[in-house]
C-alpha positions as YAML, in Angstrom:
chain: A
units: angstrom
residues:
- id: 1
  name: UNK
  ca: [-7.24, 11.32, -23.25]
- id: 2
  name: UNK
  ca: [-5.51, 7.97, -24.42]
- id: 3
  name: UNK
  ca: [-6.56, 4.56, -21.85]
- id: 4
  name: UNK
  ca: [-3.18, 3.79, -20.45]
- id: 5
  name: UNK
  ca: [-1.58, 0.40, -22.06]
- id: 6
  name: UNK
  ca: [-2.54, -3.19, -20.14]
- id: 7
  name: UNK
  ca: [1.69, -3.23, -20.15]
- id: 8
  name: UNK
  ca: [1.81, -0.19, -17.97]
- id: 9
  name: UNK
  ca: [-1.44, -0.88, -16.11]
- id: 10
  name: UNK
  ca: [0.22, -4.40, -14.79]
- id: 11
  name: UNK
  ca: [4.15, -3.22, -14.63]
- id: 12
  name: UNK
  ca: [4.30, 0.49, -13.79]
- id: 13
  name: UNK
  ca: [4.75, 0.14, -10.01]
- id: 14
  name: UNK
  ca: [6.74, -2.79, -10.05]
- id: 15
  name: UNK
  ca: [9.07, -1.59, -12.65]
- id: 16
  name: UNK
  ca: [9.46, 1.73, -10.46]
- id: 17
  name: UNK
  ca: [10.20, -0.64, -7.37]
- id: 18
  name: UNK
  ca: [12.99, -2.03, -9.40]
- id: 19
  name: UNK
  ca: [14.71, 0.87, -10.38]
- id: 20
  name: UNK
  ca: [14.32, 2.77, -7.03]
- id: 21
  name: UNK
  ca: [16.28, -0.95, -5.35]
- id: 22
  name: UNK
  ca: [18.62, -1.19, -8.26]
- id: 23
  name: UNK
  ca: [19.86, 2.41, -7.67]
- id: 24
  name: UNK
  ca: [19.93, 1.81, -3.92]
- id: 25
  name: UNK
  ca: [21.99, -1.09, -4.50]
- id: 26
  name: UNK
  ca: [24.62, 0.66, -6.72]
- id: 27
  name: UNK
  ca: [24.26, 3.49, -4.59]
- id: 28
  name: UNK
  ca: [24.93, 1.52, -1.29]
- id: 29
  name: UNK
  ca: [27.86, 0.16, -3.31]
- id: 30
  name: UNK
  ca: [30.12, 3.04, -4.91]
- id: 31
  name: UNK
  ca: [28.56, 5.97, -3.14]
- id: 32
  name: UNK
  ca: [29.65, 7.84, 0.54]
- id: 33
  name: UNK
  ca: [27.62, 10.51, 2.58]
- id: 34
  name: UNK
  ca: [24.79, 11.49, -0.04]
- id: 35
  name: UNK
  ca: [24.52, 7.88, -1.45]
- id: 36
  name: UNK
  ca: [24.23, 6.23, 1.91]
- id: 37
  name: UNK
  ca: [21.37, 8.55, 2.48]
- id: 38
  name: UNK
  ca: [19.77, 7.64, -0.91]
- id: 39
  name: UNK
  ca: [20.38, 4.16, -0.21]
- id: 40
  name: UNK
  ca: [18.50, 4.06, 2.88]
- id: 41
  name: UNK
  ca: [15.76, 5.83, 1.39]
- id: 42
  name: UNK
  ca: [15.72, 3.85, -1.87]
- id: 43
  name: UNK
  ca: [15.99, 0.44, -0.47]
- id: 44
  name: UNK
  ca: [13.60, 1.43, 2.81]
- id: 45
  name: UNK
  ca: [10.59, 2.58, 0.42]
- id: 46
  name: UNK
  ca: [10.08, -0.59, -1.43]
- id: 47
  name: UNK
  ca: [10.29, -2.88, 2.02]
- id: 48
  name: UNK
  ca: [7.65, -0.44, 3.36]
- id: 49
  name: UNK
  ca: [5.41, -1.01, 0.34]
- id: 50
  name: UNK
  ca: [6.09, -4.64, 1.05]
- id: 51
  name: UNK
  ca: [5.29, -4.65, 4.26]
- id: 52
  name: UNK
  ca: [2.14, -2.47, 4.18]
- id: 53
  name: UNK
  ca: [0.95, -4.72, 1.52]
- id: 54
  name: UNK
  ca: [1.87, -8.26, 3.30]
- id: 55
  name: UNK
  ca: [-0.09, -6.67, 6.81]
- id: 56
  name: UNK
  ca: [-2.89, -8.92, 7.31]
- id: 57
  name: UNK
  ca: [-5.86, -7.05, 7.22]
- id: 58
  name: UNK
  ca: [-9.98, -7.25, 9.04]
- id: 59
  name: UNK
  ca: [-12.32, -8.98, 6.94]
- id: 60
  name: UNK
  ca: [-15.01, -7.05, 6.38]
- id: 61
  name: UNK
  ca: [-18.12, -8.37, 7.28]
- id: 62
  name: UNK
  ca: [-19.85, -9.20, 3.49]
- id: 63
  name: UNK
  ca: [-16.22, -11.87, 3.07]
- id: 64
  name: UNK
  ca: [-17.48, -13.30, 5.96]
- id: 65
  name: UNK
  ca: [-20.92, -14.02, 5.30]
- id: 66
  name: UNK
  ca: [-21.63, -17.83, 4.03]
- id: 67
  name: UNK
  ca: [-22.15, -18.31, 0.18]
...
């Protein structure tokens, strides 16, 4: 099996990200009834992967031991 590119490695998720809020955006935009729904859904999933990143987390206890 082929070690996936450094490009896609670094990019993949974000470039997904993009698309999925790009569509929402155009979808919000032109779209009634289904494309609200995909909106909702396409701008809400990347917020929620914002926001479960930006949580502050509990240090475990090795990060808090002096160096």
């Amino acid at each position: 099996m082929k070690a996936p590119s450094p490009f896609w490695a670094l990019w993949g998720w974000p470039i997904v990200l993009a698309v999925l809020t790009a569509t929402g955006l155009v979808s919000a935009l032109v779209s009634d009834t289904w494309g609200d729904w995909w909106a909702w859904c396409a701008l809400g999933l990347p917020t929620l992967v914002m926001g479960w990143h930006a949580w502050p987390r509990k240090r475990s206890r090795s990060q808090d031991a002096p160096r």
